[in-house]
C-alpha positions in Angstrom: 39.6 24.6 24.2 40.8 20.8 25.1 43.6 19.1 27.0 43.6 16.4 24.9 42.3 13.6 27.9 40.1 11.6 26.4 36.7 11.5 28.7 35.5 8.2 26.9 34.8 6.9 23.3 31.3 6.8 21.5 29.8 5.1 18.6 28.6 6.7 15.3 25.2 5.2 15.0 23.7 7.3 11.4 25.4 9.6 9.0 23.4 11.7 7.0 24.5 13.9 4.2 23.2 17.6 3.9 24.5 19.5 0.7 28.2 19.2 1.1 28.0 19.1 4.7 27.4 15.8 7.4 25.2 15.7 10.0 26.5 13.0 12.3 24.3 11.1 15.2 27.0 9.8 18.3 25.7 7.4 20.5 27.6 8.4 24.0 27.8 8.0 27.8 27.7 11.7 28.7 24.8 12.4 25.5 22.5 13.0 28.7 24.9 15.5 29.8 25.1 17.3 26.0 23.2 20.7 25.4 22.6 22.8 22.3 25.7 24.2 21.1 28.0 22.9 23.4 31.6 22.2 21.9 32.5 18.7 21.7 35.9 17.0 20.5 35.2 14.1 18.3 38.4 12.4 17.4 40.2 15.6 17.6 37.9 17.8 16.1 35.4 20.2 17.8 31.9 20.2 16.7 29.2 21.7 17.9 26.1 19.7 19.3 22.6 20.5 17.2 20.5 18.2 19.3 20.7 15.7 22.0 19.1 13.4 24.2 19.5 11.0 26.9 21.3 8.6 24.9 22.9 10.3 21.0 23.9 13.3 20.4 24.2 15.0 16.8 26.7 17.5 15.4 27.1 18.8 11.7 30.6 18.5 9.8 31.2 21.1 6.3 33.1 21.1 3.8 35.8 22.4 5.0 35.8 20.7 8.1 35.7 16.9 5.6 38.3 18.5 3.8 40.9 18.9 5.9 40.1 16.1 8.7 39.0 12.0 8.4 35.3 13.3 9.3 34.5 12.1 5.4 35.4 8.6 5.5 33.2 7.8 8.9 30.9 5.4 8.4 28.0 3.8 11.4 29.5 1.6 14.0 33.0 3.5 14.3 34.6 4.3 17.6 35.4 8.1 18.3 37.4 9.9 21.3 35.4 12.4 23.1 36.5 15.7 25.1 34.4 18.1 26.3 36.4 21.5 26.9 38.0 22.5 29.7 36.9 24.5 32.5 38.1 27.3 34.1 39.9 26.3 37.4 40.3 22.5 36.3 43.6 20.9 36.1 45.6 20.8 32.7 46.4 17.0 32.6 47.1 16.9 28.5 48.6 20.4 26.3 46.5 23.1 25.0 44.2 21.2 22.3 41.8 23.9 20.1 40.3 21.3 18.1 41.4 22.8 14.6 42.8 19.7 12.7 46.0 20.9 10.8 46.1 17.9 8.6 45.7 13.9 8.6 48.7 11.3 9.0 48.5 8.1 7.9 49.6 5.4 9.8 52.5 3.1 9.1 53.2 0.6 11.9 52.6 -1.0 15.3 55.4 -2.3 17.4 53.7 -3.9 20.3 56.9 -4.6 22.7 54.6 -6.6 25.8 54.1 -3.5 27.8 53.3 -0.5 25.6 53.2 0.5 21.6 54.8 2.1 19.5 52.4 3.3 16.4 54.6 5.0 13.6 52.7 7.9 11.2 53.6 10.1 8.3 52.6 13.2 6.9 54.2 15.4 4.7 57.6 16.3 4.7 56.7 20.1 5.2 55.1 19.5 8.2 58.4 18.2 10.2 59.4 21.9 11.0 55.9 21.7 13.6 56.6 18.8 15.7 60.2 18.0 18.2 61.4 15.0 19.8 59.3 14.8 23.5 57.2 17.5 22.2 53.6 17.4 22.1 50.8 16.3 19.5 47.3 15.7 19.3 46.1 12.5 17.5 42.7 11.9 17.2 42.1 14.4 20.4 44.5 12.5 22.1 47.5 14.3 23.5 50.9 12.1 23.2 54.2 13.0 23.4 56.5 12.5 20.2 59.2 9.9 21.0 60.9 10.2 17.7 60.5 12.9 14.2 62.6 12.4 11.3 61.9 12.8 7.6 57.8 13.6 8.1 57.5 10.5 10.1 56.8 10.5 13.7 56.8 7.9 16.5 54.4 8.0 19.4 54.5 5.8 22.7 50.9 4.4 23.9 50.7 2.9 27.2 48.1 0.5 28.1 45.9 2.7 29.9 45.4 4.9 26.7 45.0 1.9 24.6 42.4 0.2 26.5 40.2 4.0 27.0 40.7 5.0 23.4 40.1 4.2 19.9 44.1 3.5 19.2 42.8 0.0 20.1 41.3 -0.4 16.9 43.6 1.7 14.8 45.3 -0.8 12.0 48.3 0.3 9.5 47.2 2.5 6.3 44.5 4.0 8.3 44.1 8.1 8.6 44.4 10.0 12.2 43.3 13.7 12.6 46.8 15.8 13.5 47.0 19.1 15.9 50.2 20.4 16.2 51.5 22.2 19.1 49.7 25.6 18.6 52.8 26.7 21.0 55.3 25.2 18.2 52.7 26.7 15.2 52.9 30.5 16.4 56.9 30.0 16.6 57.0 28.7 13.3 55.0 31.2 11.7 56.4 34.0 13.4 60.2 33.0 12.4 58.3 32.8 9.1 57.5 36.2 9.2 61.2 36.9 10.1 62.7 35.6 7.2 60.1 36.6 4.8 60.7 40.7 6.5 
């Protein structure tokens, strides 16, 4: 499990592909601190490490995980967030994060009004019933609070510390963010779900 606090960015330095599967090399501060099959968030999605050493580490992305995240169109040299999990007794600074990407948003627009940012996404209509005004989401394993949902699109505020300690820095309109909702706001939905469908 995650919080959502990014610990610091890293740099894909070789992508390999394996069958239908990636096997992706990181380049990272904490790589020295990596071990075997530790879990990792990687721009919002948790992989586990395969090998390491003192300066990369390497995790391995299937099919299901390209699928349904923007793991597929990495390519050498791009930034990533990275989050190691929590641990017992530590302080919750973010939201519960699992690292399960629900879906991808694309994003529209950034309003930079000398102070902070407003970046502006979509996703599917559908989707809507999963996210509340001042409620929280995870984009690209960073948790934000929603400052505005209407019609599947969604408005976050980034302040400049998260700006300049994250990849949102380098984020430009039409490009794809990894989206966790609120697992909170996903068992409600799905249990009202239930209700109706009884």
């Amino acid at each position: 499990m995650f919080s959502g606090i990014v610990e610091c960015t890293g740099v894909v330095s070789d992508i390999q592909e394996k069958g239908s599967s990636r096997v992706i090399t990181i380049e990272s501060p904490f790589s020295k601190e990596a071990y075997i099959d530790q879990s990792i968030a990687h721009d919002g999605v948790c992989l586990t490490v395969v090998s390491c050493n003192d300066t990369h580490h390497i995790v391995e992305a299937v099919f299901e995980t390209l699928q349904k995240t923007n793991l597929s169109s990495w390519l050498p040299g791009k930034n990533v967030n990275l989050e190691r999990s929590v641990t017992a007794g530590g302080r919750m600074d973010g939201h519960f994060v699992q690292g399960h990407v629900d879906c991808v948003a694309e994003l529209c627009a950034i309003d930079d009004i000398q102070g902070s940012w407003y970046f502006h996404f979509e996703v599917s209509a559908e989707l809507q019933s999963f996210m509340v005004e001042k409620g929280s989401i995870c984009l690209n394993g960073v948790s934000l609070t929603l400052a505005d949902v209407k019609n599947g699109a969604f408005t976050v505020a980034i302040i400049p510390y998260t700006y300049e300690h994250t990849t949102f820095k380098h984020l430009k309109p039409g490009e794809k963010v990894n989206v966790e909702f609120d697992i909170l706001g996903k068992y409600i939905v799905q249990y009202l779900t239930n209700l109706k469908l009884g």
